[in-house]
C-alpha positions in Angstrom: 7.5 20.6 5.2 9.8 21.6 2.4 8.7 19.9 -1.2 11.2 19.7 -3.9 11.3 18.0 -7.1 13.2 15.2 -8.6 13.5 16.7 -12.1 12.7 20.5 -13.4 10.4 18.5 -16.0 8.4 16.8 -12.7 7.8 20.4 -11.0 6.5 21.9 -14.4 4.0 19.0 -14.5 3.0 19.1 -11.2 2.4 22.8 -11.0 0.1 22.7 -13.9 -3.4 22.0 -13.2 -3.6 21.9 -16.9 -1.0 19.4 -17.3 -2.3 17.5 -14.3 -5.3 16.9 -15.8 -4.7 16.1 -19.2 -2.3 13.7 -17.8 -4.1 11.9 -15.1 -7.7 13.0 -15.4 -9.5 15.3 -12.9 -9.6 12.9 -10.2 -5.7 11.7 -10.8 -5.5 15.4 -10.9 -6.9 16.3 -7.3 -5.9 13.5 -5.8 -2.4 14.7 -6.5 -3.2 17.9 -5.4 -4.5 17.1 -1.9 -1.1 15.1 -1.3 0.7 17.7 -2.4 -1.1 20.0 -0.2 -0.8 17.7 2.3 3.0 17.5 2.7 3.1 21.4 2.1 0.9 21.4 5.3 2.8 18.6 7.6 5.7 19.6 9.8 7.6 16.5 9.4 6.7 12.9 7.3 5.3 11.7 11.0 2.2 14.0 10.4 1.4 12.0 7.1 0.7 8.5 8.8 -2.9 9.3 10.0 -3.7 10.7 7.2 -5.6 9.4 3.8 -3.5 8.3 1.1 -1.5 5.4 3.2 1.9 7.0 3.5 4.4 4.1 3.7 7.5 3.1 2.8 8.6 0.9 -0.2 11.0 -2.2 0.2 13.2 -3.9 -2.9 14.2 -2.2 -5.2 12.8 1.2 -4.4 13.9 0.9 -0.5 14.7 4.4 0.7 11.2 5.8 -1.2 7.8 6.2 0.0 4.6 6.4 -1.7 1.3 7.4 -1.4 -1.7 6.8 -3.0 -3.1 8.6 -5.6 -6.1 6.9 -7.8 -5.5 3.2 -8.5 -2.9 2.3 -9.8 -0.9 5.6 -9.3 1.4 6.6 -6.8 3.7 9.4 -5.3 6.4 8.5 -5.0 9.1 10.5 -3.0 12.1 10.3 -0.9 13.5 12.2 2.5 16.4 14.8 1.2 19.9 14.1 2.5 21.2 13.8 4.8 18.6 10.9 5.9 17.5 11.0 9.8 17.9 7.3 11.2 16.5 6.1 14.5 18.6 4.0 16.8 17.5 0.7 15.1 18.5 2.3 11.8 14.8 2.7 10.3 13.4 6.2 9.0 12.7 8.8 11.6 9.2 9.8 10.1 9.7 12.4 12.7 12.9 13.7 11.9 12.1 14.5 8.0 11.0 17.9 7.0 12.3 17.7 3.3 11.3 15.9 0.8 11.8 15.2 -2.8 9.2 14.1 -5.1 10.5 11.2 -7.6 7.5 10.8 -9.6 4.3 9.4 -9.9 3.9 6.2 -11.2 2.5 2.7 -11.1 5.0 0.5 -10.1 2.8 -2.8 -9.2 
């Protein structure tokens, strides 16, 4: 799957192991490396769902993201590139996604 980046600044930190660390510890660190890794790895969002991290999709005010976990409380949070693939009941097709842009990581509880 492709993985791009909300912000130039986001990319920088995220490349970093460096920056990773001093930011969110070694474990925040790896933990955002393996998710990383994993997307890089997927062929489409629809390979995430069995996997570790509980890839799912947020609702309110952040409807049209997904997250994943990282170390409590941080998530990934991320969203399909345009042009959006729907299903016929107009949900995400996990399936259909092969792009995806990293919004930032955060805890948003």
């Amino acid at each position: 799957m492709e993985v791009r980046f909300a912000t130039s600044q986001l990319q920088k930190t995220m490349s970093g192991s460096s920056t990773l660390n001093r930011r969110f510890g070694d474990i925040g660190a790896r933990k955002i490396r393996t998710r990383l890794s994993q997307l890089e790895a997927a062929d489409s969002l629809a390979d995430l769902r069995s996997l570790p991290g509980r890839w799912h999709e947020l609702t309110g005010d952040r409807a049209g993201h997904l997250a994943a976990d990282l170390h409590q409380p941080f998530r990934m949070v991320l969203r399909p590139a345009e042009p959006v693939p729907r299903t016929d009941d107009g949900s995400l097709d996990w399936a259909r996604v092969t792009t995806v842009i990293i919004t930032e990581i955060a805890d948003y509880h």
